[in-house]
C-alpha angles and dihedrals in degrees: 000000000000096000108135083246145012142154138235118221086207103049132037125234126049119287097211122025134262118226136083113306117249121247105258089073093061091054090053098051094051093045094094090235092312104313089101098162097294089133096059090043089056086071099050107110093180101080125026083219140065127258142240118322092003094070076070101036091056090066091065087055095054097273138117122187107235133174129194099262084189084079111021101108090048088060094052088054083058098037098243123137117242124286096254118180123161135262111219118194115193124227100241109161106215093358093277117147130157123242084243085065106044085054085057100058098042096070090046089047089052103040097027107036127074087228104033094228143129118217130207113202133202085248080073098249138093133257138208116217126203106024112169123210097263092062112044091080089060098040084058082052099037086055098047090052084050089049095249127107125177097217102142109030111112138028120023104349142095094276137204101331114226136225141183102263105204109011117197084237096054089190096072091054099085098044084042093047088046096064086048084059097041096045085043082059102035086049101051133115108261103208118110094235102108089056090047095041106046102006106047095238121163110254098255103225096238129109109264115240135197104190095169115023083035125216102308097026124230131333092249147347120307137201139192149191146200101205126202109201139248074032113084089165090133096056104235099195094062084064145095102218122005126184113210110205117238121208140193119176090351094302127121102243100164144310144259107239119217122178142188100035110156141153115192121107132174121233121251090012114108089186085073118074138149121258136212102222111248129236108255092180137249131316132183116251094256100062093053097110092042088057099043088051099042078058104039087057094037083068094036095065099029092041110121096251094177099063114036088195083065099037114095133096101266088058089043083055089045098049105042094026133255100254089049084048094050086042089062099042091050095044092053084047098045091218125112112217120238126219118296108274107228116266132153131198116224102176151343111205123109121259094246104209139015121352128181118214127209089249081062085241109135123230112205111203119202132190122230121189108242094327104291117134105196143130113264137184100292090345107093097184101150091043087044088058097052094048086052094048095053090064107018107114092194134063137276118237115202102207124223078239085068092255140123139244119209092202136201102012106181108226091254089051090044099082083043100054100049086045092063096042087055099046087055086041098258097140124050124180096198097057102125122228090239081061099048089050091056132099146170142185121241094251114151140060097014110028107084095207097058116127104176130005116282105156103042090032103060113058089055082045084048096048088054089049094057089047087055094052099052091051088063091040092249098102092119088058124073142200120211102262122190137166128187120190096225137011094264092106100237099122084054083224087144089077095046133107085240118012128189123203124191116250103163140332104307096010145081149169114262116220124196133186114051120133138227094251089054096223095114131071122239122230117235092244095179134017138224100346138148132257091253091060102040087058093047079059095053094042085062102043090042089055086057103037090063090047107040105035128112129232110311080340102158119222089252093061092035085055085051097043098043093048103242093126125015122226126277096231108152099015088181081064116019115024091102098040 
């Protein structure tokens, strides 16, 4: 069914919506399954960007077209158009990339890229900034001779699929990382754009065919995780479809499925909210691909295709019900679910250090401040990585916290290897907790839809919040801080303890109320103010957390017990009340 509406004899209401379609499905439908004319716009010297329906096409191929907003307004006064270059995100299934790769990427970020970085992002995979034109053809290329593509990471589309990076219990991740592989590929486009496109292929003479993501995709961008618990590191409720891992005797036996998790909202629209995802049941491992398709192309058919800013998975849910939602799914799989199995999330945040894992193999978690891999003043981390990755015999594991596993350190490498991150600048003994549980969206100068800093801005903002802390004796504590520079989601700061979304250049919204575990929605609490105030607010509520909580009690709860925020409970119905 992908007709624009449709009824259901059993249920009321209708089950797609009736109204004009947007846009976006028309370009869809005329892009020739995704080919559109971008090969002809890559030889277009006239312009550093791509035309017409293209700017939108290349999302579906990995890419964003970005310009330097820091001078964009000096190019107009010399009419010039703006400097655009191209973001490119990679397809890397649970974050898991070899050294030969990195290395890989490294000499394309120094001598290819306007900034020189790499940048891990919270969809556990890493980004290029700055690709001109010129480029983009040869880091397609460049990705497919390292093994990689980045076909599916952005638009309408399953994107990157998520894994917990480092489990308590090291032995499920590879079972666990292995259904992330194998959903990534189920999931994928199957038009053979990408490899014409990018990759010179001959146009193959068959019809092409999408059986599971249909003719014009799906209504709007969806996102999914393999989840390890007591880690909720990938955030499962800012996802569409999330698959918990189930164990017994150490061994992977199935998942809890949860689906219509999302966090982007629009200003100013109370039709927008953010949404905890909901417990479909249990399913045994093998039917882990039929249920993820059966709801990949349940929403797919019932996704709202007329109003982008309603079309994701959690207002599907919303608007059909979550138990007709979970019949349907369970009648294209052919699987019923059974009751939810128990787990329980203590934390998200990543094991900074050295961990040992059962195989005696050793993870070294780095922090990275907000994802960007670059040679500072006296902090060679970009420099650091390389020099890892040259003698490092394991794998490296992006986390969904914008940070990186050095993985699999054999005991006689171990001494070697943190010699070597010292040395950059990758390990830092003073990093407080509050630090490691911070995090911020890219935002200026590249992202077009940035309305106010979150990048540059945090680690100075940081900086004043631990100050805060140590002035109330709780600064070797931490609350889960995030910013996002818009209200697109991507900071994740809608499932933080304070979370700060960009309103304009210099203010946010401040949100209160999230938890540790992440499984609970913060409350705007106060709208469209400064920095200076936002931390007056923090300063307070700081003063009496550390006076009024109760025992290991976190900021998020204290702000619910203590009746500063209320709960989100219902946020179709409540997150603006």
């Amino acid at each position: 069914m992908q007709d624009n509406y449709a009824f259901s004899s059993k249920h009321p209401g209708p089950l797609v919506v009736d109204a004009p379609l947007a846009d976006a499905e028309r370009l869809k439908r005329e892009s020739n399954f995704l080919r559109g004319t971008i090969a002809e716009d890559l030889n277009d010297g006239l312009t550093g960007g791509f035309n017409g329906d293209n700017f939108l096409l290349i999302r579906f191929h990995g890419m964003y077209q970005q310009d330097d907003r820091d001078i964009r307004a000096e190019r107009a006064e010399q009419k010039l158009e703006p400097r655009h270059a191209m973001m490119l995100r990679c397809r890397l299934p649970g974050g898991v990339m070899t050294p030969l790769q990195w290395l890989g990427i490294d000499k394309f970020a120094d001598e290819s890229t306007l900034y020189g970085s790499i940048r891990i992002t919270n969809r556990q995979t890493f980004q290029f900034h700055g690709i001109l034109k010129q480029n983009v053809k040869p880091v397609h290329q460049l990705l497919n001779r390292l093994g990689l593509d980045a076909l599916a990471t952005a638009n309408d589309v399953n994107r990157n699929v998520l894994c917990t990076s480092n489990p308590v219990e090291s032995e499920l991740h590879q079972e666990a990382y292995e259904w992330a592989k194998k959903l990534s590929e189920h999931l994928l486009p199957r038009t053979r754009a990408y490899a014409e496109v990018w990759l010179d292929q001959e146009k193959v003479e068959t019809t092409d065919e999408e059986p599971i993501l249909g003719a014009t995709y799906l209504p709007r961008k969806f996102k999914t995780t393999v989840v390890i618990p007591p880690q909720n590191d990938v955030d499962l409720h800012a996802n569409d479809l999330n698959f918990v891992a189930i164990a017994e005797n150490g061994k992977l036996i199935g998942f809890n499925v949860l689906v219509g998790g999302g966090l982007s909202i629009a200003h100013g629209d109370k039709a927008t909210y953010a949404r905890t995802a909901s417990e479909l049941g249990f399913i045994p491992i093998e039917h882990t691909l039929a249920v993820a398709e059966g709801v990949v192309t349940t929403q797919r058919d019932w996704g709202n295709r007329t109003n982008r800013k309603n079309a994701k998975t959690k207002y599907t849910l919303e608007r059909v019900g979550v138990d007709n939602f979970k019949a349907e799914v369970e009648k294209r799989a052919g699987v019923a679910f059974e009751p939810v199995r128990p787990y329980e999330f203590t934390g998200r945040g990543d094991r900074i250090g050295w961990v040992k894992g059962i195989d005696n193999k050793w993870h070294l978690t780095l922090f990275i401040e907000n994802g960007r891999i670059l040679d500072y003043p006296n902090r060679p981390l970009k420099t650091g990585m390389a020099e890892i990755a040259k003698i490092h015999q394991g794998d490296f594991r992006l986390t969904a916290n914008q940070n990186l596993i050095v993985a699999g350190v054999a005991e006689k490498d171990k001494a070697r290897i943190e010699q070597i991150a010292r040395e950059h600048g990758l390990i830092d003994d003073g990093v407080s907790e509050q630090r490691k549980n911070s995090m911020a969206c890219v935002s200026y100068p590249t992202c077009p839809l940035a309305m106010a800093e979150a990048e540059r801005f945090l680690p100075q903002f940081v900086t004043q919040v631990e100050e805060i802390m140590q002035s109330h004796g709780v600064g070797d504590e931490h609350i889960v801080l995030r910013v996002t520079g818009c209200p697109n989601g991507c900071g994740r700061a809608l499932l933080a303890e304070i979370g700060l979304v960009g309103k304009a250049l210099g203010r946010y919204n401040l949100h209160l109320g999230g938890n540790r575990a992440g499984t609970r929605i913060p409350r705007m609490y106060r709208e469209n103010i400064t920095d200076a105030e936002i931390l007056g607010v923090i300063d307070e509520l700081v003063s009496r957390w550390a006076k009024e909580r109760e025992a290991d009690e976190g900021f998020g709860d204290f702000t619910i017990r203590a009746g500063i925020v209320r709960p989100v409970l219902d946020p179709a119905r409540d997150f603006y009340d």
